[in-house]
Biotite code that builds the C-alpha atoms (Angstrom):
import biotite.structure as struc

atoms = struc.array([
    struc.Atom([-72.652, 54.999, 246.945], chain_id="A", res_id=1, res_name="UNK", atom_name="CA", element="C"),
    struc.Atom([-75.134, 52.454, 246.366], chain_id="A", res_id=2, res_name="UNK", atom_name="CA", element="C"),
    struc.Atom([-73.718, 49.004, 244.726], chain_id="A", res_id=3, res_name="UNK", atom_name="CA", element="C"),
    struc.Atom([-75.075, 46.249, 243.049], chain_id="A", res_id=4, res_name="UNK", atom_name="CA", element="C"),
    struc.Atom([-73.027, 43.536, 241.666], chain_id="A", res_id=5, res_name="UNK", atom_name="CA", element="C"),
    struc.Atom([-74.576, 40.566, 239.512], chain_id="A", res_id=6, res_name="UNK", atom_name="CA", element="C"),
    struc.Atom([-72.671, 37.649, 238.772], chain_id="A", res_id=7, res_name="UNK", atom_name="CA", element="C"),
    struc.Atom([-73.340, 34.419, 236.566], chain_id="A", res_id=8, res_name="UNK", atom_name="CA", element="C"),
    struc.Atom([-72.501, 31.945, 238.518], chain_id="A", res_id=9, res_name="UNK", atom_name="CA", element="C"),
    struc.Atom([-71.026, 32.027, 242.013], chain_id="A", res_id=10, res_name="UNK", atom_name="CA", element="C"),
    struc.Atom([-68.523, 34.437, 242.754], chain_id="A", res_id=11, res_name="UNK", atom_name="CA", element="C"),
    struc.Atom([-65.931, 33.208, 244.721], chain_id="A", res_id=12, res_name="UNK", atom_name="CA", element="C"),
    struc.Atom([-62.995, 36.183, 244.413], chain_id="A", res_id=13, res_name="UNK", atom_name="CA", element="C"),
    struc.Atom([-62.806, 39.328, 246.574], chain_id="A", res_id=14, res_name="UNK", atom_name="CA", element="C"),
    struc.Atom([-64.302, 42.965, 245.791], chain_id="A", res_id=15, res_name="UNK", atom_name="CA", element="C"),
    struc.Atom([-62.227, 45.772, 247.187], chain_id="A", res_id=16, res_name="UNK", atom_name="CA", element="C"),
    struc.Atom([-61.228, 49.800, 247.152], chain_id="A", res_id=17, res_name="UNK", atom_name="CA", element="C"),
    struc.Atom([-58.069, 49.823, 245.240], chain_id="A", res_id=18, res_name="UNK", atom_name="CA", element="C"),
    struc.Atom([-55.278, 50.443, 247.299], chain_id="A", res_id=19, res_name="UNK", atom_name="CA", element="C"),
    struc.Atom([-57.049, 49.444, 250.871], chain_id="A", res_id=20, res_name="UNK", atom_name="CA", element="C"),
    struc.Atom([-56.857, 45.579, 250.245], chain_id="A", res_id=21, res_name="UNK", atom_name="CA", element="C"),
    struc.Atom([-55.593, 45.610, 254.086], chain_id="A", res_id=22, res_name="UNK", atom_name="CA", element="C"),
    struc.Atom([-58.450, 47.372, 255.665], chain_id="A", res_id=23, res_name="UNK", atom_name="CA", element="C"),
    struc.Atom([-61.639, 44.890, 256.401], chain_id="A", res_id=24, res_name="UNK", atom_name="CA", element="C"),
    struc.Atom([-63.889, 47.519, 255.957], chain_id="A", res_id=25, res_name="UNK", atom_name="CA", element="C"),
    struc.Atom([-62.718, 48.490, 252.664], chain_id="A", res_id=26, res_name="UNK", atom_name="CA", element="C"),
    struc.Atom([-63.233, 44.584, 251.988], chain_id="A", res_id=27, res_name="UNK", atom_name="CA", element="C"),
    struc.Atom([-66.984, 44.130, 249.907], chain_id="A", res_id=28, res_name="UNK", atom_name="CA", element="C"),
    struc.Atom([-66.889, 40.816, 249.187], chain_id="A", res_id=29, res_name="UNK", atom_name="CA", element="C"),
    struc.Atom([-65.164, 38.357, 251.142], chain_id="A", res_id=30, res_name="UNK", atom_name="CA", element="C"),
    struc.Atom([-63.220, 35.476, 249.503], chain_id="A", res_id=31, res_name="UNK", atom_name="CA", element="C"),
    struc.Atom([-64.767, 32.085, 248.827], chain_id="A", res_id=32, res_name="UNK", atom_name="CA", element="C"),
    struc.Atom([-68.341, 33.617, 249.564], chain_id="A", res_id=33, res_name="UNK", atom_name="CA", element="C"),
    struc.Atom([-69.794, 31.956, 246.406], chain_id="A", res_id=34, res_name="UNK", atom_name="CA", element="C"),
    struc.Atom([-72.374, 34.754, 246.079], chain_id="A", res_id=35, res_name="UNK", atom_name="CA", element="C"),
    struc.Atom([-74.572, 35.051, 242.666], chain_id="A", res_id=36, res_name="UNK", atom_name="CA", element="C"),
    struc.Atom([-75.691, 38.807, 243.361], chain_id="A", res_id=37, res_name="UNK", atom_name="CA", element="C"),
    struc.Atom([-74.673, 41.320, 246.337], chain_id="A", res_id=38, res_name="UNK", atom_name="CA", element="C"),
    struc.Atom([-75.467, 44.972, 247.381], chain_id="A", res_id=39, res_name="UNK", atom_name="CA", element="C"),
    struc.Atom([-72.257, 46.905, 249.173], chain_id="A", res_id=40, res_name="UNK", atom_name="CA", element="C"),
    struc.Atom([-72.162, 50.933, 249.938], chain_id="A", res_id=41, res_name="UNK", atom_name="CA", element="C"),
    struc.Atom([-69.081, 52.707, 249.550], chain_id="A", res_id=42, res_name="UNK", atom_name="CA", element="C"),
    struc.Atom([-68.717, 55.377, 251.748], chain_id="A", res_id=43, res_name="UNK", atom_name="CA", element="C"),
    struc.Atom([-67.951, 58.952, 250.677], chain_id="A", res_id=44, res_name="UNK", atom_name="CA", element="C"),
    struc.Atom([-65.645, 59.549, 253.375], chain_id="A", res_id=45, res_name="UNK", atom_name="CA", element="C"),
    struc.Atom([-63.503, 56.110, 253.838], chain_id="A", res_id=46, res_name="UNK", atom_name="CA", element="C"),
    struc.Atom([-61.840, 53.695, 251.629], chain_id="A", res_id=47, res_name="UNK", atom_name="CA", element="C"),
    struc.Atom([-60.209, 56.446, 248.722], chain_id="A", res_id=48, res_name="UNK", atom_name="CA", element="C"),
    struc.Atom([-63.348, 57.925, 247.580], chain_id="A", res_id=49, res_name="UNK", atom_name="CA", element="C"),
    struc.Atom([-61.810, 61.266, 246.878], chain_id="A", res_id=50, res_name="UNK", atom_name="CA", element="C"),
    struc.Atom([-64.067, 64.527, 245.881], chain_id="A", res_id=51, res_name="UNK", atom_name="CA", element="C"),
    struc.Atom([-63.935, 66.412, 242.398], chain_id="A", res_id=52, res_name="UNK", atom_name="CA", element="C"),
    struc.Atom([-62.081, 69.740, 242.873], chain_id="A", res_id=53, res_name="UNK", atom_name="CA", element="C"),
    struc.Atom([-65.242, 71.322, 242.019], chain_id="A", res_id=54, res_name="UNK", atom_name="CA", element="C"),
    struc.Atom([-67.350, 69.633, 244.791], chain_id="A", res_id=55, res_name="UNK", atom_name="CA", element="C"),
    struc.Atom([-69.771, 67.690, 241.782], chain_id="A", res_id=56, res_name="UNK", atom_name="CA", element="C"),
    struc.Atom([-69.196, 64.202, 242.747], chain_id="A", res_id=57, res_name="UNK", atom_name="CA", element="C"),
    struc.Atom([-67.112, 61.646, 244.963], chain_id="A", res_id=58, res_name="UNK", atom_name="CA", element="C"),
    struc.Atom([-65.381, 58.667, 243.166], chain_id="A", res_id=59, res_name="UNK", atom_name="CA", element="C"),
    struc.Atom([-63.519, 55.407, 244.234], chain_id="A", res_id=60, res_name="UNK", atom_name="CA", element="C"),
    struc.Atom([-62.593, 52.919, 242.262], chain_id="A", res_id=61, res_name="UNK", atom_name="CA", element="C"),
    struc.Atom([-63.093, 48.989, 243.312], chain_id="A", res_id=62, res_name="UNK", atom_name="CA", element="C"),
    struc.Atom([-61.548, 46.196, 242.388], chain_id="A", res_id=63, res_name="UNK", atom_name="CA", element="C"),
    struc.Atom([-63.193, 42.624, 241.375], chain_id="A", res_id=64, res_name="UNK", atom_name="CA", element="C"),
    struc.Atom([-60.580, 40.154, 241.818], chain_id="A", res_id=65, res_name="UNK", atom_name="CA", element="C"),
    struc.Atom([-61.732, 36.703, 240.741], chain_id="A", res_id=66, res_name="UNK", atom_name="CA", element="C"),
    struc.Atom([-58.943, 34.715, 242.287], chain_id="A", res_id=67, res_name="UNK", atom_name="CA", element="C"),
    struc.Atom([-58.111, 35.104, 246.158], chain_id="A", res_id=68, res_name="UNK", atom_name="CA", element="C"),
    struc.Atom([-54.531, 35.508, 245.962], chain_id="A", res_id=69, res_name="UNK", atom_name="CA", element="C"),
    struc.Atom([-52.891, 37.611, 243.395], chain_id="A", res_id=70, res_name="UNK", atom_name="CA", element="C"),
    struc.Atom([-54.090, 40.083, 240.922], chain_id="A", res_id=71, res_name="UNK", atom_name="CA", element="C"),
    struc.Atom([-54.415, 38.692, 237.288], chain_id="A", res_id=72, res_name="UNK", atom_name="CA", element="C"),
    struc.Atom([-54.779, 40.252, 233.787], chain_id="A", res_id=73, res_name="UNK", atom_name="CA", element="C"),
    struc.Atom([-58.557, 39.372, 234.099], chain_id="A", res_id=74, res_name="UNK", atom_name="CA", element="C"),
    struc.Atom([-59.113, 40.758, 237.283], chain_id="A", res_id=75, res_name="UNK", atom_name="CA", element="C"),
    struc.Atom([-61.499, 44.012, 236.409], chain_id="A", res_id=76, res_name="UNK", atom_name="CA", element="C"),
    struc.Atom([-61.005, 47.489, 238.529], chain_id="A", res_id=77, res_name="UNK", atom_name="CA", element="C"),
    struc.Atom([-64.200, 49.846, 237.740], chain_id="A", res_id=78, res_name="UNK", atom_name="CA", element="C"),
    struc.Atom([-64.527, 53.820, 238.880], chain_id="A", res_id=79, res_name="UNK", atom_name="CA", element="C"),
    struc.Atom([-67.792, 54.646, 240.724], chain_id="A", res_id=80, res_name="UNK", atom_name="CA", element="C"),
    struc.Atom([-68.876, 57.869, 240.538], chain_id="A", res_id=81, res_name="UNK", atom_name="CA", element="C"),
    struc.Atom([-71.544, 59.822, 242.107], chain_id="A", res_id=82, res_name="UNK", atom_name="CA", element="C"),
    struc.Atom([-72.470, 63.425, 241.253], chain_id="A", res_id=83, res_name="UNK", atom_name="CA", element="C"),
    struc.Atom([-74.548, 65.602, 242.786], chain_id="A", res_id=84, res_name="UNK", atom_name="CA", element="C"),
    struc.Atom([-78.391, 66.033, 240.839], chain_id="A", res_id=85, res_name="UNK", atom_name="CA", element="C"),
    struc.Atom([-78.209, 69.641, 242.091], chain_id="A", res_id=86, res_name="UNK", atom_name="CA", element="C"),
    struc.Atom([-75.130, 70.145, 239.517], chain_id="A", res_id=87, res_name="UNK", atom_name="CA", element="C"),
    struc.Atom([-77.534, 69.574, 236.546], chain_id="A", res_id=88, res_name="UNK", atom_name="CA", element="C"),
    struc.Atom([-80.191, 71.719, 238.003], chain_id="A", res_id=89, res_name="UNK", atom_name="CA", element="C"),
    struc.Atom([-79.276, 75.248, 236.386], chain_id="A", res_id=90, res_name="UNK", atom_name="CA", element="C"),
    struc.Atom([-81.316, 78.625, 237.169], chain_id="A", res_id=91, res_name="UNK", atom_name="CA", element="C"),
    struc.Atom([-82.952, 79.761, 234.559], chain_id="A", res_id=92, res_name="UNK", atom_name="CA", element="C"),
    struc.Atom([-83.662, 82.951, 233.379], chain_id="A", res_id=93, res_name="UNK", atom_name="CA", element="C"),
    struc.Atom([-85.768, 84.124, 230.394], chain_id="A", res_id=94, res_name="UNK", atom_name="CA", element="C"),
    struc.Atom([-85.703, 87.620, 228.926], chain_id="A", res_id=95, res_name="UNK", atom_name="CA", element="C"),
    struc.Atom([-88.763, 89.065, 226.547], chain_id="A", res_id=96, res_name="UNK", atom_name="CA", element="C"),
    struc.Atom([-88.735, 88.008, 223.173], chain_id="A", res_id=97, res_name="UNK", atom_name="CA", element="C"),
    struc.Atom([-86.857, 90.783, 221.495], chain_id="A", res_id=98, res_name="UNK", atom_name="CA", element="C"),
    struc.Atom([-89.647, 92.438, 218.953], chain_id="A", res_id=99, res_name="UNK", atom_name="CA", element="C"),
    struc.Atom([-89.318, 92.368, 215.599], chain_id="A", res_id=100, res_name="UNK", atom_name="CA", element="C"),
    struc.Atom([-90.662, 94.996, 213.558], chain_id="A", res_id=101, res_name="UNK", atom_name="CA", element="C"),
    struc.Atom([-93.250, 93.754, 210.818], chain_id="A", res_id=102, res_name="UNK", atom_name="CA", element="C"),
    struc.Atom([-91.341, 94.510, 207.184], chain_id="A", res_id=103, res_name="UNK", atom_name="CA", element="C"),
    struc.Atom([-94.417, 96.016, 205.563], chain_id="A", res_id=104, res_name="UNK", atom_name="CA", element="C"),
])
């Protein structure tokens, strides 16, 4: 997955899969790297993106943590999701209109 994060001024906190704060590659965003705007993938396969049952999307859930050290109330976590376009692409299958007498 594809992400772009905007911010209004710089952004000096960390962006990270929850529950993989320890694993660099997990990491997004480095502390104290005072970026405005950044573009990060999240991998499918790595960093606790976990599949539906169904097999129609992948999601992981990151977390923007404004301070460096310790979460706080304002810190934000946000689910990602990607789903598959071939789940809204349904066969389709038409029948003949069913006749209709005329009532005369």
């Amino acid at each position: 997955m594809t992400v772009r994060a905007e911010f209004n001024g710089q952004f000096n906190g960390i962006i990270f899969s929850k529950g993989t704060y320890g694993q660099s590659k997990c990491v997004y965003v480095k502390p104290h790297s005072g970026l405005t705007h950044t573009t990060f993938n999240v991998r499918y396969d790595e960093c606790g993106t976990k599949p539906d049952l169904q097999g129609k999307y992948f999601e992981n859930t990151i977390v923007i943590q404004y301070g460096t050290d310790i979460i706080e109330a304002y810190d934000e976590a946000k689910r990602l999701r990607c789903e598959w376009f071939e789940a809204y692409e349904k066969p389709a299958t038409f029948r003949p209109a069913i006749p209709v007498s005329n009532n005369e």
